[in-house]
DOFI-61585 format. One line per 2 residues: number of its first residue (from 1); for each residue x, y, z of N, C-alpha, C. Coordinates in nm, 3 decimals, padded with zeros to 5 digits. Each point is the difference from the previous one (the first is absolute). Last residue first. Layout:
NUM) X,Y,Z,X,Y,Z,X,Y,Z | ...;
REM end
This chain:
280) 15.274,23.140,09.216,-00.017,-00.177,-00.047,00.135,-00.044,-00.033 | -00.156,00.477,00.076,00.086,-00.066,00.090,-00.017,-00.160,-00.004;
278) -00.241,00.464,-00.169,00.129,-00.088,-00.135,00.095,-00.052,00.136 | -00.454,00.223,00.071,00.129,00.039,00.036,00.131,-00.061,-00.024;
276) -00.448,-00.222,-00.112,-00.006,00.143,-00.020,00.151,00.079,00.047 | -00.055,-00.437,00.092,00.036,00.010,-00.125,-00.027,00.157,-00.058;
274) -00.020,-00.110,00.458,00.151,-00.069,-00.051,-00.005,00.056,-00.160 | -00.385,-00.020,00.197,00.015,00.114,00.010,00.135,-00.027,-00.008;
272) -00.238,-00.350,-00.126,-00.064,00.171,-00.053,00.106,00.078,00.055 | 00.005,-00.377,00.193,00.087,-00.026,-00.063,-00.039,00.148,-00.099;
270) -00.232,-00.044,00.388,00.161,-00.004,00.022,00.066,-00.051,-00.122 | -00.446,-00.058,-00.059,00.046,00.154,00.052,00.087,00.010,00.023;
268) -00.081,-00.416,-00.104,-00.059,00.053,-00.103,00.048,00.195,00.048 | 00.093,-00.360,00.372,00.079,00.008,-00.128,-00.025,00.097,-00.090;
266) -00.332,-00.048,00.322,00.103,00.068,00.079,00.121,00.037,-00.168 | -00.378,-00.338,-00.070,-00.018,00.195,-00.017,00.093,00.076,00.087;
264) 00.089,-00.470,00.072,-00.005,00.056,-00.185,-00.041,00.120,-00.035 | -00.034,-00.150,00.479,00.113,-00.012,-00.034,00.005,00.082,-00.170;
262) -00.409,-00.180,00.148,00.051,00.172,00.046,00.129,00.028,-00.027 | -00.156,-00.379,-00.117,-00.086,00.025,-00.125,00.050,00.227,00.084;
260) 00.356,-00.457,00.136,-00.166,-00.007,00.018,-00.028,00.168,-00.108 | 00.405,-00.432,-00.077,-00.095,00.160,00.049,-00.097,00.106,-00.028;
258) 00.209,-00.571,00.108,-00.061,00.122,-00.130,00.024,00.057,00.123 | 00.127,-00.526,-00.017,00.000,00.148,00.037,-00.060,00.098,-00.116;
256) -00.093,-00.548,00.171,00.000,00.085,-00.129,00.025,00.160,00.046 | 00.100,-00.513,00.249,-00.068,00.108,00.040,00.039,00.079,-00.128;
254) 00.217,-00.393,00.165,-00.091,00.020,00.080,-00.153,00.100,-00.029 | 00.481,-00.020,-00.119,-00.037,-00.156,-00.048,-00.138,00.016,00.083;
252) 00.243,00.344,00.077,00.012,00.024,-00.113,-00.095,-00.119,-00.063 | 00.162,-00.006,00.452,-00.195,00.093,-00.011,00.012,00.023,-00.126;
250) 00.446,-00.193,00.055,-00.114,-00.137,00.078,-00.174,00.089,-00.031 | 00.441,00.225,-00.090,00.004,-00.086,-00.094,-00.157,-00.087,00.048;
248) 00.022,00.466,00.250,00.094,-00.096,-00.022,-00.025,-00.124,-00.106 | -00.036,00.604,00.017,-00.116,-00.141,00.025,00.128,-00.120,-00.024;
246) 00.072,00.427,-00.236,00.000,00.002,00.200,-00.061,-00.124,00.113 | -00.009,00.070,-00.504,00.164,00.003,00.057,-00.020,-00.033,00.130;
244) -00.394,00.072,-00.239,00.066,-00.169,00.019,00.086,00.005,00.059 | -00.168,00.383,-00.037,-00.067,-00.007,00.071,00.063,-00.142,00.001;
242) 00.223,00.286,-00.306,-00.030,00.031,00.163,-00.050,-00.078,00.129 | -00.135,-00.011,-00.489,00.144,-00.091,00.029,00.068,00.058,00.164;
240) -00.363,00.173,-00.172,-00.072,-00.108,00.055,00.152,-00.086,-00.004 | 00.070,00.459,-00.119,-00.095,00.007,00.115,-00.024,-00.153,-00.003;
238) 00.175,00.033,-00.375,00.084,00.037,00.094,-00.061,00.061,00.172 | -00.323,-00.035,-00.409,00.154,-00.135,00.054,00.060,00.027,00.121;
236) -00.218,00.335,-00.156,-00.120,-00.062,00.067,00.114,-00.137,00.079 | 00.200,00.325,-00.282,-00.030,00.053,00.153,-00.087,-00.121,00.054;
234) 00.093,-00.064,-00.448,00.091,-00.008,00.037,-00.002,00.020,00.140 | -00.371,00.150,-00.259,00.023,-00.144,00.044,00.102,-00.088,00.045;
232) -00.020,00.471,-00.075,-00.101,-00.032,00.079,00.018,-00.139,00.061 | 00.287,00.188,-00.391,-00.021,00.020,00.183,-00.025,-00.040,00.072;
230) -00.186,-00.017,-00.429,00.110,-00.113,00.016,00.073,00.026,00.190 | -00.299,00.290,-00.175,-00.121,-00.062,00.035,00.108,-00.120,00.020;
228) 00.219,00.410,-00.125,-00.047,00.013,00.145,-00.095,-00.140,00.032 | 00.224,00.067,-00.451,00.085,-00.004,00.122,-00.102,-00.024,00.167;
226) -00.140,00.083,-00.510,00.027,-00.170,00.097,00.028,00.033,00.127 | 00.010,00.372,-00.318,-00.167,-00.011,00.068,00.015,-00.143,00.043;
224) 00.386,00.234,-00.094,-00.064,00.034,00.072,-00.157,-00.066,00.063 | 00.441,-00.289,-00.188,-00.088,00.132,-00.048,-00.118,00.056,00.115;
222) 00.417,-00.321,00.160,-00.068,-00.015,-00.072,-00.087,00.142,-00.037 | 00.379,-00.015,00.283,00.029,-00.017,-00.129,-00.119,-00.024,-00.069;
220) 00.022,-00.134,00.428,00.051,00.143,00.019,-00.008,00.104,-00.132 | -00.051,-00.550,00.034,-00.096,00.141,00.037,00.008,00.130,00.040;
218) 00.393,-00.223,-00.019,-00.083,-00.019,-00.197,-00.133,-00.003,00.055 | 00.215,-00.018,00.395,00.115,00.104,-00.125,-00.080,00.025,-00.121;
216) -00.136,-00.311,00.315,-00.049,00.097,00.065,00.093,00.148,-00.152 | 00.067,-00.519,00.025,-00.118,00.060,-00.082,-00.020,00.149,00.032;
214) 00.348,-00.291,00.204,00.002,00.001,-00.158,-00.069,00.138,-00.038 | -00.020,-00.189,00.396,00.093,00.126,00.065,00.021,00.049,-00.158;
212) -00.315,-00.340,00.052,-00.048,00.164,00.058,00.093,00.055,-00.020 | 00.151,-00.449,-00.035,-00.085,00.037,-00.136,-00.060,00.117,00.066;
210) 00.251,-00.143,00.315,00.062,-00.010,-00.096,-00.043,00.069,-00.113 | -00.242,-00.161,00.356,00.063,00.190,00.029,00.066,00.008,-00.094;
208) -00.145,-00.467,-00.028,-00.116,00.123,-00.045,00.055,00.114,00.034 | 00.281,-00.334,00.105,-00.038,-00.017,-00.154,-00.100,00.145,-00.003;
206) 00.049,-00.131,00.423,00.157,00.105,-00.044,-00.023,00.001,-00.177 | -00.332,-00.240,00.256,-00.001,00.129,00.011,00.137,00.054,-00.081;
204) -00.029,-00.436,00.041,-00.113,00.053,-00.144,-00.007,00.127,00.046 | 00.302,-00.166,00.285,00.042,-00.065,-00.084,-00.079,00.061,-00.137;
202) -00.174,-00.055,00.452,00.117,00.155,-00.005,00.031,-00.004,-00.128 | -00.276,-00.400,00.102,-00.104,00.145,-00.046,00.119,00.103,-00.007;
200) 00.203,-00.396,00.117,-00.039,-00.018,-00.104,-00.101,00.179,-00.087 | 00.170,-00.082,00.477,00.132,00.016,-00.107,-00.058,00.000,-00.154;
198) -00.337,-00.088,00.367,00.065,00.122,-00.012,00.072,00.053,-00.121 | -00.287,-00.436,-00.105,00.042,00.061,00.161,00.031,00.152,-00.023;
196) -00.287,-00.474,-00.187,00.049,00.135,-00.012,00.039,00.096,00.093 | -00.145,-00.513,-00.096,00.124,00.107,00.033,00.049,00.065,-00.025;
194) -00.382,-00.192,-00.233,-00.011,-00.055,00.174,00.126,00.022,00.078 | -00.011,00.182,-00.422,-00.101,00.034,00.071,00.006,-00.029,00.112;
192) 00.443,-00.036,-00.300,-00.101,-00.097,00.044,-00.108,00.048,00.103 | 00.360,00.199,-00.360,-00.072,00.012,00.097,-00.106,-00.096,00.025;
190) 00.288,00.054,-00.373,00.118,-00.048,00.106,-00.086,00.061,00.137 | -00.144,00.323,-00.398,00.078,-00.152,-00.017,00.075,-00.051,00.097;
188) -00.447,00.278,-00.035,00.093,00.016,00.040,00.123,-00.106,-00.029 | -00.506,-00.020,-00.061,00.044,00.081,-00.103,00.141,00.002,00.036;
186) -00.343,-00.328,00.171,00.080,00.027,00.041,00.082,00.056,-00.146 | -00.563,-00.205,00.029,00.172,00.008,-00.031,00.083,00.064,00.123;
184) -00.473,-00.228,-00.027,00.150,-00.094,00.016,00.078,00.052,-00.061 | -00.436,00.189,00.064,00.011,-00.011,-00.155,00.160,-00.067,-00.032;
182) -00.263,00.141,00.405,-00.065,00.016,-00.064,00.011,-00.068,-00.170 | 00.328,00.040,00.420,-00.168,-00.064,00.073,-00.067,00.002,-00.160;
180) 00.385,00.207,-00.071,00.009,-00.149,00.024,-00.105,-00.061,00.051 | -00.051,00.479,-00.112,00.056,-00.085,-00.075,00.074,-00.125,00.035;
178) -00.182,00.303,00.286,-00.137,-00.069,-00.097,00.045,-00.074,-00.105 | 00.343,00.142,00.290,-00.055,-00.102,00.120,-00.136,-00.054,-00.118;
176) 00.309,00.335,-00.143,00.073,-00.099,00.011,-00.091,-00.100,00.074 | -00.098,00.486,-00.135,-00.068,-00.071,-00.014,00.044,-00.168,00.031;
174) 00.286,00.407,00.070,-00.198,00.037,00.007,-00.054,-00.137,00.015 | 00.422,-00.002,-00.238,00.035,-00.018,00.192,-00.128,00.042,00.084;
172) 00.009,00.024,-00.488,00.027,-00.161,00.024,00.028,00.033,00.166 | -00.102,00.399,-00.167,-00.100,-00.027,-00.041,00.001,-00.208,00.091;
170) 00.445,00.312,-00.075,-00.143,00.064,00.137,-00.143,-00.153,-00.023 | 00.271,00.019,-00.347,00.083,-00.102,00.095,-00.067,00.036,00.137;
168) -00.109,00.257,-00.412,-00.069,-00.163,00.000,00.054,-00.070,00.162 | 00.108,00.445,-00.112,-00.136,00.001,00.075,-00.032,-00.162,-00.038;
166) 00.429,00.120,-00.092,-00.031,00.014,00.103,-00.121,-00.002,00.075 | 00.082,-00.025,-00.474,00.060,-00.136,00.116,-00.013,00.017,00.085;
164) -00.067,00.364,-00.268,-00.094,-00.125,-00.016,00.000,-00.091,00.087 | 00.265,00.307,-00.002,-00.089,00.050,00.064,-00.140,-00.121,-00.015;
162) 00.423,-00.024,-00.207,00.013,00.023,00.092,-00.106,-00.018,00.099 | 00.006,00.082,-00.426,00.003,-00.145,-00.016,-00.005,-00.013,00.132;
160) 00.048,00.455,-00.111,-00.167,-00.081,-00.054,00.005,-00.145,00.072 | 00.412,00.209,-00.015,-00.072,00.111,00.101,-00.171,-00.102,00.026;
158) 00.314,-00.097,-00.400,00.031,-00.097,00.135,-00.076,00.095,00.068 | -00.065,00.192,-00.382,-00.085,-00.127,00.046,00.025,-00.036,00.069;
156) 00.103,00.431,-00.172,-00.079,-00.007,00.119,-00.033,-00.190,00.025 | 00.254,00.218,-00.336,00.031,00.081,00.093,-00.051,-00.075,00.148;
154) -00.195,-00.060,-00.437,00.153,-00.127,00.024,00.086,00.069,00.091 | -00.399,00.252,-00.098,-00.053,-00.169,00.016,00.155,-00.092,00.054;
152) 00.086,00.461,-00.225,-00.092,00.007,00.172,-00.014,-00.153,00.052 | 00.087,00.043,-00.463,00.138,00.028,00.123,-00.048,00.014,00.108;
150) -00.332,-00.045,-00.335,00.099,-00.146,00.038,00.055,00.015,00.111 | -00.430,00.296,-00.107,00.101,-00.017,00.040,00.120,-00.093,00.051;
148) -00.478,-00.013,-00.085,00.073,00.001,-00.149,00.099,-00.027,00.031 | -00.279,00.050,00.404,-00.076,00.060,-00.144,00.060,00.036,-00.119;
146) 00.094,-00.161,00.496,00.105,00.073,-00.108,-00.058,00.047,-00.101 | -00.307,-00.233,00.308,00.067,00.126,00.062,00.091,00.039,-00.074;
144) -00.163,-00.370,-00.150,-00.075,00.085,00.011,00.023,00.119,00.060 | 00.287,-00.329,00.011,-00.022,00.006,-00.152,-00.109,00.086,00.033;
142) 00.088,-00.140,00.430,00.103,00.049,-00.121,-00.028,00.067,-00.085 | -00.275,-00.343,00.176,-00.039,00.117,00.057,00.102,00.118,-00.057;
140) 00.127,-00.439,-00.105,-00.113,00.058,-00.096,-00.050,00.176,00.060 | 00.316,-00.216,00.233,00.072,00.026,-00.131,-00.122,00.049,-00.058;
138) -00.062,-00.222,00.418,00.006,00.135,-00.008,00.080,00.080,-00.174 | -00.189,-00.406,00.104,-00.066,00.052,-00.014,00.015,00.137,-00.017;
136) 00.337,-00.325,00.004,-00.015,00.027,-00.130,-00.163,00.092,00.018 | 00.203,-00.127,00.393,00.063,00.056,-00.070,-00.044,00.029,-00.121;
134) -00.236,-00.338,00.253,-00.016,00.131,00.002,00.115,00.111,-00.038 | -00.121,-00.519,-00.121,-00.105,00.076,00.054,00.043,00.112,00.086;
132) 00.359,-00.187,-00.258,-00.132,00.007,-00.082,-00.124,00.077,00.071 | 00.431,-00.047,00.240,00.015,00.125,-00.136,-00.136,-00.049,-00.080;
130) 00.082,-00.264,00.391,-00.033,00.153,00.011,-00.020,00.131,-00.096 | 00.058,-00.498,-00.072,-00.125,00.051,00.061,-00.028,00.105,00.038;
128) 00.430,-00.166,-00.133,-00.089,00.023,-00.114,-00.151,00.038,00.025 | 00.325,-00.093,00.350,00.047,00.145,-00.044,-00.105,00.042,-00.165;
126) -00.057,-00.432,00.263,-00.038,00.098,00.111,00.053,00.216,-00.143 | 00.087,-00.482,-00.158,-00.110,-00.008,-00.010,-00.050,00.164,00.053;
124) 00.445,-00.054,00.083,-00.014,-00.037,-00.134,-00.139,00.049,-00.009 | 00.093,-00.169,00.382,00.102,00.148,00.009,-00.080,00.084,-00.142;
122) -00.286,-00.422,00.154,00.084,00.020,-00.001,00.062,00.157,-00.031 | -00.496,-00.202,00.229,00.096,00.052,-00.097,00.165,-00.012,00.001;
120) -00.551,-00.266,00.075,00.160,00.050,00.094,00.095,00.073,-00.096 | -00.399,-00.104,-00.122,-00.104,-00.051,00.138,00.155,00.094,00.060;
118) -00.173,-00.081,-00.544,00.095,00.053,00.049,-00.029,-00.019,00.185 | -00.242,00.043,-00.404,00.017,-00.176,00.033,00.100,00.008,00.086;
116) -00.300,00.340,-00.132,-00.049,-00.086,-00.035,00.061,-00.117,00.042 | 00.210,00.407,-00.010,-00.063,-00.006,00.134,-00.129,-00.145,-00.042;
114) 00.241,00.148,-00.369,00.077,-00.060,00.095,-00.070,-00.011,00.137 | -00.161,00.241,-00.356,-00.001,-00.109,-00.016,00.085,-00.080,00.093;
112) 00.025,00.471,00.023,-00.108,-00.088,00.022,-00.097,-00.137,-00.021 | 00.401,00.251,-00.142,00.000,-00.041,00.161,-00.140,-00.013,00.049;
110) 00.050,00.036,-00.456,00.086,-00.091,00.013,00.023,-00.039,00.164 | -00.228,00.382,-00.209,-00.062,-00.091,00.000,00.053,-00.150,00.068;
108) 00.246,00.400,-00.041,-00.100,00.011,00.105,-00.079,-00.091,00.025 | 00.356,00.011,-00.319,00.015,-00.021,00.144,-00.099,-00.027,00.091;
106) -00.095,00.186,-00.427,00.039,-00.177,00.019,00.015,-00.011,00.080 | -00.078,00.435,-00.043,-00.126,-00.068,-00.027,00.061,-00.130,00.037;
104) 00.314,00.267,-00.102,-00.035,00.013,00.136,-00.143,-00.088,00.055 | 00.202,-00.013,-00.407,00.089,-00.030,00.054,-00.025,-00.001,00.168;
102) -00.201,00.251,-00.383,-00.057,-00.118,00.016,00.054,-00.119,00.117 | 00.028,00.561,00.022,00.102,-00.142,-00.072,-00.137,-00.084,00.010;
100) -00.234,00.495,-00.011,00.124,-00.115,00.098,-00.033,-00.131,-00.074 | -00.130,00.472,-00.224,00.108,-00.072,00.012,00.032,-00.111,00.120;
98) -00.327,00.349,-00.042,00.128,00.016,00.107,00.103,-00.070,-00.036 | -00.439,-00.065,-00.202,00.017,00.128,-00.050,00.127,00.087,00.107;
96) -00.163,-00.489,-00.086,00.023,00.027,-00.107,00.038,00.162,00.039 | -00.094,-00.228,00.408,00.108,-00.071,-00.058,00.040,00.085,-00.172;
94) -00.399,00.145,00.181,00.099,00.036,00.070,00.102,-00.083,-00.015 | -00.382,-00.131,-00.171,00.064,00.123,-00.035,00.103,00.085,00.059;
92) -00.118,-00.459,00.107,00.050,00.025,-00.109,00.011,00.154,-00.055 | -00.232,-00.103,00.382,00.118,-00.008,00.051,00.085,-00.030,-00.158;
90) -00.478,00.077,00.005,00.042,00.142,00.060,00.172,-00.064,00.068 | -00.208,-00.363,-00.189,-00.014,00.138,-00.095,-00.003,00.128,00.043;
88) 00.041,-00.393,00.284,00.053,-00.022,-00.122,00.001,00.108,-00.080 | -00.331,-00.041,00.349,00.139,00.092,00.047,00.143,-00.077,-00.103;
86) -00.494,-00.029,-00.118,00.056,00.108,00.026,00.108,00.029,00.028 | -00.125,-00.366,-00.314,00.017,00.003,00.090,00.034,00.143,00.082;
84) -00.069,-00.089,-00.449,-00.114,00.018,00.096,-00.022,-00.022,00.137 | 00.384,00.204,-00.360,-00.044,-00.143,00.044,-00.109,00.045,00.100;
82) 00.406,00.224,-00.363,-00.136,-00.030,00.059,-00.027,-00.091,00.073 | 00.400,00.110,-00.262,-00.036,00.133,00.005,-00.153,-00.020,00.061;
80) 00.315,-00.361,-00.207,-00.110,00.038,-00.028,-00.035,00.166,00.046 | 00.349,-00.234,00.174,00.042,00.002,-00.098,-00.124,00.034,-00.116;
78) -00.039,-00.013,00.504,00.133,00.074,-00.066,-00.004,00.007,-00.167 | -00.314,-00.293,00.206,-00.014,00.161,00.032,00.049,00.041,-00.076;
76) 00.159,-00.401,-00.010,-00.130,00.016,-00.103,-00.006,00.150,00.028 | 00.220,-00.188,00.364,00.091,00.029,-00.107,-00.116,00.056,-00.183;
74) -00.200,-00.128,00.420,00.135,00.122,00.026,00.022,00.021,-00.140 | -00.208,-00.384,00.054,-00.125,00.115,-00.032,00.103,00.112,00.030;
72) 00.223,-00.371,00.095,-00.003,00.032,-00.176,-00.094,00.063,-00.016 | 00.064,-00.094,00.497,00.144,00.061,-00.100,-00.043,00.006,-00.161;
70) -00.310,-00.131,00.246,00.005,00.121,00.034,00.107,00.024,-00.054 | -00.088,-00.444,-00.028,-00.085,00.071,-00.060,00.037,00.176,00.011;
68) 00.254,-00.283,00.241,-00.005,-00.044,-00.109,-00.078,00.091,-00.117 | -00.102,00.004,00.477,00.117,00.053,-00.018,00.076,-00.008,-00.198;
66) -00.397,-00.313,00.140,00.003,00.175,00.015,00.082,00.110,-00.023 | 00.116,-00.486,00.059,-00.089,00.010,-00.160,-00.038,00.201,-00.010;
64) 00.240,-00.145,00.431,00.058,-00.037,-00.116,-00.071,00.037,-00.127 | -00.248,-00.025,00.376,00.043,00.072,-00.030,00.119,00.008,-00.071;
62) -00.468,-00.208,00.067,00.122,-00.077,-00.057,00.084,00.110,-00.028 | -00.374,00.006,00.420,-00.016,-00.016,-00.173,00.143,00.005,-00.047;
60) -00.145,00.081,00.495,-00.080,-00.182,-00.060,00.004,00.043,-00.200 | 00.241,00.252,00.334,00.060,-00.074,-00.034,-00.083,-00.096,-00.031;
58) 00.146,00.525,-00.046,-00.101,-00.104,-00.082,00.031,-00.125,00.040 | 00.302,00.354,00.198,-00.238,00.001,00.059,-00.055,-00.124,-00.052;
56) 00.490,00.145,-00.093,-00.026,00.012,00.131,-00.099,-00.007,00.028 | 00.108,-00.006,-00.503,00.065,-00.053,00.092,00.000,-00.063,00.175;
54) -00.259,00.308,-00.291,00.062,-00.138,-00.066,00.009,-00.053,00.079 | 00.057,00.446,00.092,-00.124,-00.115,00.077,-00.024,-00.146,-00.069;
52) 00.335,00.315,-00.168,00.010,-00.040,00.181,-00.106,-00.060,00.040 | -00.020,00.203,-00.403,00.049,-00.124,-00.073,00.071,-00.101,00.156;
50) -00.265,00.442,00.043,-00.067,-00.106,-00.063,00.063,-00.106,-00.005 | 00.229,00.383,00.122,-00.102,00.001,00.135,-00.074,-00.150,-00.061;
48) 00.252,00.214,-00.336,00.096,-00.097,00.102,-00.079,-00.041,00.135 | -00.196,00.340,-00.327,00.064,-00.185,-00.081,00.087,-00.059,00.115;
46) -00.211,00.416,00.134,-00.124,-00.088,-00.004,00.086,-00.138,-00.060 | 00.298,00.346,00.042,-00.048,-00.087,00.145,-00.126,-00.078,-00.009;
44) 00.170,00.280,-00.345,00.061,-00.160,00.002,00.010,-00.048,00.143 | -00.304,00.368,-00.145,-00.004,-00.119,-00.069,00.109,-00.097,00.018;
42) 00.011,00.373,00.240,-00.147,-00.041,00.030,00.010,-00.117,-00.111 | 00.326,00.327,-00.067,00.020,-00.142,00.111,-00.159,-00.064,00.048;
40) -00.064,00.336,-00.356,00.131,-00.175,-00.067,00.028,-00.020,00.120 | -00.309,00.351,00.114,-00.054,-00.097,-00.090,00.133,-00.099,-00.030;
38) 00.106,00.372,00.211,-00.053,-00.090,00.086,-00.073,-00.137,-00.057 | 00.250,00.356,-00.144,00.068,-00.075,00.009,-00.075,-00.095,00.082;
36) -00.058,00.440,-00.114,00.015,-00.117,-00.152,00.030,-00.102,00.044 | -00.084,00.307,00.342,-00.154,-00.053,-00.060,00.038,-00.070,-00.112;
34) 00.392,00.075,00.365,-00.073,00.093,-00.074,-00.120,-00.101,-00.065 | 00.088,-00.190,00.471,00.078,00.005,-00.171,-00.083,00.151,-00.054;
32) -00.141,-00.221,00.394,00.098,00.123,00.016,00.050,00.020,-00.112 | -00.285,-00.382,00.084,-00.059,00.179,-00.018,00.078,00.055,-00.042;
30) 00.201,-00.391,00.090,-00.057,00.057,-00.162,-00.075,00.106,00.001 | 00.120,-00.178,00.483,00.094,00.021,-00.122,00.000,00.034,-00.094;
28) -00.307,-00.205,00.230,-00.001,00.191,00.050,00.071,00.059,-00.017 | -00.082,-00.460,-00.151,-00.099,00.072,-00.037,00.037,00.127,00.038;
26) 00.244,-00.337,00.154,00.022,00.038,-00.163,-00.068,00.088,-00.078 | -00.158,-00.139,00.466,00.163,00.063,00.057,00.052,00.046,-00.188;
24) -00.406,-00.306,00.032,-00.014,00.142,00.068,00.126,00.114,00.007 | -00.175,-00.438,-00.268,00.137,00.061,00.046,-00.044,00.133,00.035;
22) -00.351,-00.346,-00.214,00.161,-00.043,00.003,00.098,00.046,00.143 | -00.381,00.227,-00.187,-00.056,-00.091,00.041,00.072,-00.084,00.040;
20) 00.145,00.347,-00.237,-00.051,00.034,00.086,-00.105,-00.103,00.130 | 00.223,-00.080,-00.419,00.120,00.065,00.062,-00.095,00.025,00.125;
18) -00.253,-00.174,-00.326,00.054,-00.070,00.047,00.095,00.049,00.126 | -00.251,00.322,-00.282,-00.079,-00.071,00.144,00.076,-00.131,00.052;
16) 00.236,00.235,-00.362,-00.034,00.076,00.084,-00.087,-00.059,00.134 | 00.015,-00.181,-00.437,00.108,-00.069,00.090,00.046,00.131,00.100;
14) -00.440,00.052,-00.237,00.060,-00.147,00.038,00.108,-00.049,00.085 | -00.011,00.398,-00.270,-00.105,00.016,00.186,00.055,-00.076,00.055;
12) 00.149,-00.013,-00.491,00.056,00.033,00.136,-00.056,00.008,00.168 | -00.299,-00.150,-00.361,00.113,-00.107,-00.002,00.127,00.078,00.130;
10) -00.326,00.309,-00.209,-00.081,-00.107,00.091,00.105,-00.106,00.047 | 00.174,00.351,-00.307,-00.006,00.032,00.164,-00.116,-00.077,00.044;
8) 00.018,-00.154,-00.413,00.196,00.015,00.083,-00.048,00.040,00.101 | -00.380,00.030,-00.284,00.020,-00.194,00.059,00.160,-00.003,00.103;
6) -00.167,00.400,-00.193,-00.118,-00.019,00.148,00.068,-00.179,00.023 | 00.194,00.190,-00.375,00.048,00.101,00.097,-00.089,-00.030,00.130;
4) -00.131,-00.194,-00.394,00.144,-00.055,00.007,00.013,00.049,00.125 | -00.412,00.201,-00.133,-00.012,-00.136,00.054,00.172,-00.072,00.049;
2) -00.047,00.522,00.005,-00.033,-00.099,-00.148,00.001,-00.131,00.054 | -00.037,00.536,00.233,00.072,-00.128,00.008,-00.066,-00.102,-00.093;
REM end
């Protein structure tokens, strides 16, 4: 191995120990990937895991100016082929060698600039937030799993976009109580926290079975070595969307659901063996 080659797979680790330090449940997901594939989502979960903390952690420093900054050390990456920033330069090569849109990059950045000033969303605001910070993640994830392949890619994106949304909108009904206690938003449009009821939570559920009933088809469809670790994390969802469903609007505002760490190795095997016997 040649110094270039020790500086890339040092830089990928990088955003390897993020994922893992980050995201337990994302983490047991990418195992499962065939081995090419683990390195480029490992990197654009390290770029999006980062340009999120911007945002959501930094608040005694000028995150605007940051965010700012990070978008044109991005873009420099890209267009340079380097940067000393690790998870910049193990997430440009993978932008340069899968091809993903720049297009997707903007969005992404773009909804994250918004959570900067943003407290209440509109229909509008709400549908651009979903497609920047996580639809378009799954596009990139995409582009790596098609490995060239257009027709496949443009086969598979609403499936992608889908699935995206669905685990963001899980994510805003997870977290709805740290995110207004924590950071005065309300992601949902035409929901007022301090009344949040039944009708309202049925309302973001039927949206989300919506986007599953999408996605489950075009993971069916994705290449062999994605398929089972995208699964996974699809199973994990859908296990903790379970767990809100069943729960009333009032312990939602109350209280952060998960599932628990036995639950997930129940999944991880029960979904193995679905997938070994081609029943996914």
């Amino acid at each position: 191995m040649n110094h270039q080659d020790l500086y890339d797979s040092t830089c990928f680790a990088c955003s390897r120990l993020i994922t893992l330090r980050y995201s337990t449940s994302f983490s047991m997901g990418i195992r499962l990937f065939h081995r090419r594939f683990r390195p480029p989502i490992y990197a654009i979960y390290g770029f999006v895991r980062f340009a999120d903390e911007i945002v959501d952690t930094f608040h005694d420093y000028p995150k605007q100016v940051l965010l700012e900054r990070f978008r044109e050390d991005t873009y420099r990456a890209i267009d340079e082929g380097i940067s000393l920033n690790p998870v910049l330069h193990a997430f440009q090569q993978v932008v340069r060698k899968y091809g993903i849109d720049r297009e997707l990059i903007d969005a992404f950045l773009r909804s994250m600039e918004m959570d900067l000033y943003n407290c209440a969303y509109n229909t509008d605001q709400y549908d651009e937030y979903i497609y920047g910070s996580a639809e378009v993640v799954g596009l990139m994830c995409l582009r790596v799993f098609c490995e060239g392949n257009e027709e496949q890619y443009q086969q598979l994106k609403e499936p992608a976009r889908r699935l995206g949304a669905a685990f963001q909108k899980i994510n805003f009904l997870r977290d709805i109580k740290s995110d207004y206690d924590e950071r005065g938003r309300v992601y949902f449009p035409g929901v007022d926290f301090r009344r949040f009821d039944d009708d309202a939570k049925r309302r973001i559920e039927a949206e989300i079975q919506d986007d599953f009933s999408a996605a489950l088809d075009g993971i069916r469809r994705l290449p062999d070595g994605a398929r089972f670790g995208v699964y996974l994390a699809y199973e994990y969802y859908v296990q903790l969307f379970a767990k809100i469903k069943s729960a009333p609007a009032h312990s939602i505002a109350k209280k952060r659901f998960r599932v628990s760490d036995k639950r997930k190795m129940y999944l991880l095997f029960s979904s193995a063996l679905r997938h070994r016997l081609n029943l996914l």
